[in-house]
C-alpha positions as CSV (number, residue, x, y, z in Angstrom):
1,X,-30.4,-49.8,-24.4
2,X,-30.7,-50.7,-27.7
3,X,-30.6,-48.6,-30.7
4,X,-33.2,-48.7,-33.7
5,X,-31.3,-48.7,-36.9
6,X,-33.0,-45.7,-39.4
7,X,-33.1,-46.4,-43.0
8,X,-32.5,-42.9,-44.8
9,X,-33.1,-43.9,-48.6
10,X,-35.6,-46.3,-50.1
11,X,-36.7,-47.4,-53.6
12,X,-39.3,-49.6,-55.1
13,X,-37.9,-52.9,-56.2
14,X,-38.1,-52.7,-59.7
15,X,-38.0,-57.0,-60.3
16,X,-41.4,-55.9,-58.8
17,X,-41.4,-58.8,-56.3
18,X,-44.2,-59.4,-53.9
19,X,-43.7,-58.9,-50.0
20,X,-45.5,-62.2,-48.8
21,X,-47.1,-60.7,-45.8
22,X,-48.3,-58.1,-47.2
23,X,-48.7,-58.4,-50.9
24,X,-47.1,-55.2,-51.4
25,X,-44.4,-54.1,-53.6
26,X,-40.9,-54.9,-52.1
27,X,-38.7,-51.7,-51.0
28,X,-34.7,-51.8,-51.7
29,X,-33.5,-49.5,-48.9
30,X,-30.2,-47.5,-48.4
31,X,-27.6,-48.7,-50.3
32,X,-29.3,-50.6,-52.5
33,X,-31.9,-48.1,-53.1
34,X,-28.6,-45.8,-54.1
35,X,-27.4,-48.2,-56.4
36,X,-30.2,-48.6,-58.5
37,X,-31.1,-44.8,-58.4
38,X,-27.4,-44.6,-60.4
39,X,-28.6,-47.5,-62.7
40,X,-31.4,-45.6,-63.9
41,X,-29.6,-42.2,-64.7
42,X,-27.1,-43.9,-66.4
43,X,-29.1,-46.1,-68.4
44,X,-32.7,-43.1,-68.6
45,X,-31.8,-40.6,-71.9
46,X,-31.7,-37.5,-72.2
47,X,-35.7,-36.8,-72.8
48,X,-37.0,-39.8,-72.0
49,X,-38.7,-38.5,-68.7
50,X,-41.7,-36.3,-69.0
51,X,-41.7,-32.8,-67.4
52,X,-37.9,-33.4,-66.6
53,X,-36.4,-33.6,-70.0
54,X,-32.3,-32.8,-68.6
55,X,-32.7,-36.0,-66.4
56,X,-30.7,-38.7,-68.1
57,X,-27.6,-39.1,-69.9
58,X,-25.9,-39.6,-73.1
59,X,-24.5,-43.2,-72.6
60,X,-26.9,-44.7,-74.9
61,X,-26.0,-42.6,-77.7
62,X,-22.2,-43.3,-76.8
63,X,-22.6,-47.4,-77.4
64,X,-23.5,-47.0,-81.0
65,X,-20.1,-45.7,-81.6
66,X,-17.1,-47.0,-82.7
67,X,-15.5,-49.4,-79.8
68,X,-12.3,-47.8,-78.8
69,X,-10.6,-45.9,-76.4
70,X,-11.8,-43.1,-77.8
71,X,-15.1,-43.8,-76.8
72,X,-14.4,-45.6,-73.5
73,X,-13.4,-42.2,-72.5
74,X,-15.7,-40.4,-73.6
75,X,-18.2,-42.7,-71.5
76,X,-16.2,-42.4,-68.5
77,X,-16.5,-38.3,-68.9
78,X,-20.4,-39.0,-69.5
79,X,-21.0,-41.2,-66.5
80,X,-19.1,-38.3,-64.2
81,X,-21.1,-35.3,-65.4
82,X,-24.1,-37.3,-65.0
83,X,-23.8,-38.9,-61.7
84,X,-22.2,-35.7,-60.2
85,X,-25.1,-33.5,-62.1
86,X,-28.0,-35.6,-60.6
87,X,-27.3,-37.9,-57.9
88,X,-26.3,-35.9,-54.6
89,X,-25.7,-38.5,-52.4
90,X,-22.7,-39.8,-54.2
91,X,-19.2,-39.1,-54.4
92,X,-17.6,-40.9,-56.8
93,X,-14.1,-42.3,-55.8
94,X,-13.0,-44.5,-59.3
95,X,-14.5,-44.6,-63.0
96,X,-13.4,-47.3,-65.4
97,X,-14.5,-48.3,-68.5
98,X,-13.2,-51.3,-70.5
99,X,-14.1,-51.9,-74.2
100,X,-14.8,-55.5,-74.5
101,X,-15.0,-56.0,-78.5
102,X,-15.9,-59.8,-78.2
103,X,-19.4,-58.6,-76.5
104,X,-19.7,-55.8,-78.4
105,X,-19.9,-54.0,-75.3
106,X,-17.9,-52.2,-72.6
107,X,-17.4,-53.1,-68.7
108,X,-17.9,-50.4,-66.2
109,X,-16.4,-50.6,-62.9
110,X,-17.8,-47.9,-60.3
111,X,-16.3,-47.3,-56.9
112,X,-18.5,-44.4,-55.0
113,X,-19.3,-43.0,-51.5
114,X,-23.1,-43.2,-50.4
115,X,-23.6,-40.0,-47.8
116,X,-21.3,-40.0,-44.8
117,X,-20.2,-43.8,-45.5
118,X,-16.8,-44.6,-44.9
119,X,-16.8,-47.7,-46.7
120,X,-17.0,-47.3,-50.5
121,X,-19.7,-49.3,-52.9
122,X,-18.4,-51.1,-56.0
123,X,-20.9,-51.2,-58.8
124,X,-20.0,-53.3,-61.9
125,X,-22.1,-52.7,-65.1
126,X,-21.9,-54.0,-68.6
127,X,-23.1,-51.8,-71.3
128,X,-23.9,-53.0,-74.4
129,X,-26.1,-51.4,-77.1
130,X,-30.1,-53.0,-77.1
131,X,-30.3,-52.9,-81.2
């Protein structure tokens, strides 16, 4: 007998790509779907979403400071209280931030837990100020 595999989360695509059958948005499920969910908290501030003002984080704020360890920390602190604050379905395993002064930005390393997964997801990130 063969078993249907479920998908439990889903997200639209945000690259907004076209499904060719059907013309419709495409749909990132599951892990994926997880993954981007992160992105967006991390990268949404504080305020920026209507009717839910306390969705978001500080990170933004963070990159205009001074590049040091100081900061990388303070970033690291930031990305926990935000992903444990608003994203349920992770569990975060490993945070670490590198400053990278030649970029002007710092490298972001992930390791979390989607659900009951006993495989963890890496997520790599590079966060650099936009002005």
């Amino acid at each position: 007998m063969a078993t249907k595999l479920t998908k439990i989360y889903s997200d639209l695509d945000l690259t907004f790509n076209k499904v060719s059958v059907t013309g419709d948005v495409a749909i990132r499920y599951d892990e994926q779907a997880v993954i981007r969910s992160v992105r967006n908290l991390l990268l949404t501030n504080t305020y920026d979403r209507l009717f839910q003002p306390q969705i978001g984080s500080n990170v933004t704020k963070l990159l205009f400071e001074n590049i040091d360890p100081l900061t990388a920390s303070l970033l690291q602190n930031e990305i926990s209280n935000t992903i444990k604050n608003f994203e349920p379905r992770v569990s975060i395993q490993s945070i670490v931030v590198q400053p990278n002064e030649d970029q002007n930005a710092y490298n972001v390393s992930l390791t979390f837990f989607i659900g009951n997964n006993t495989s963890p997801t890496a997520v790599n990130l590079l966060l650099q100020r936009s002005r």
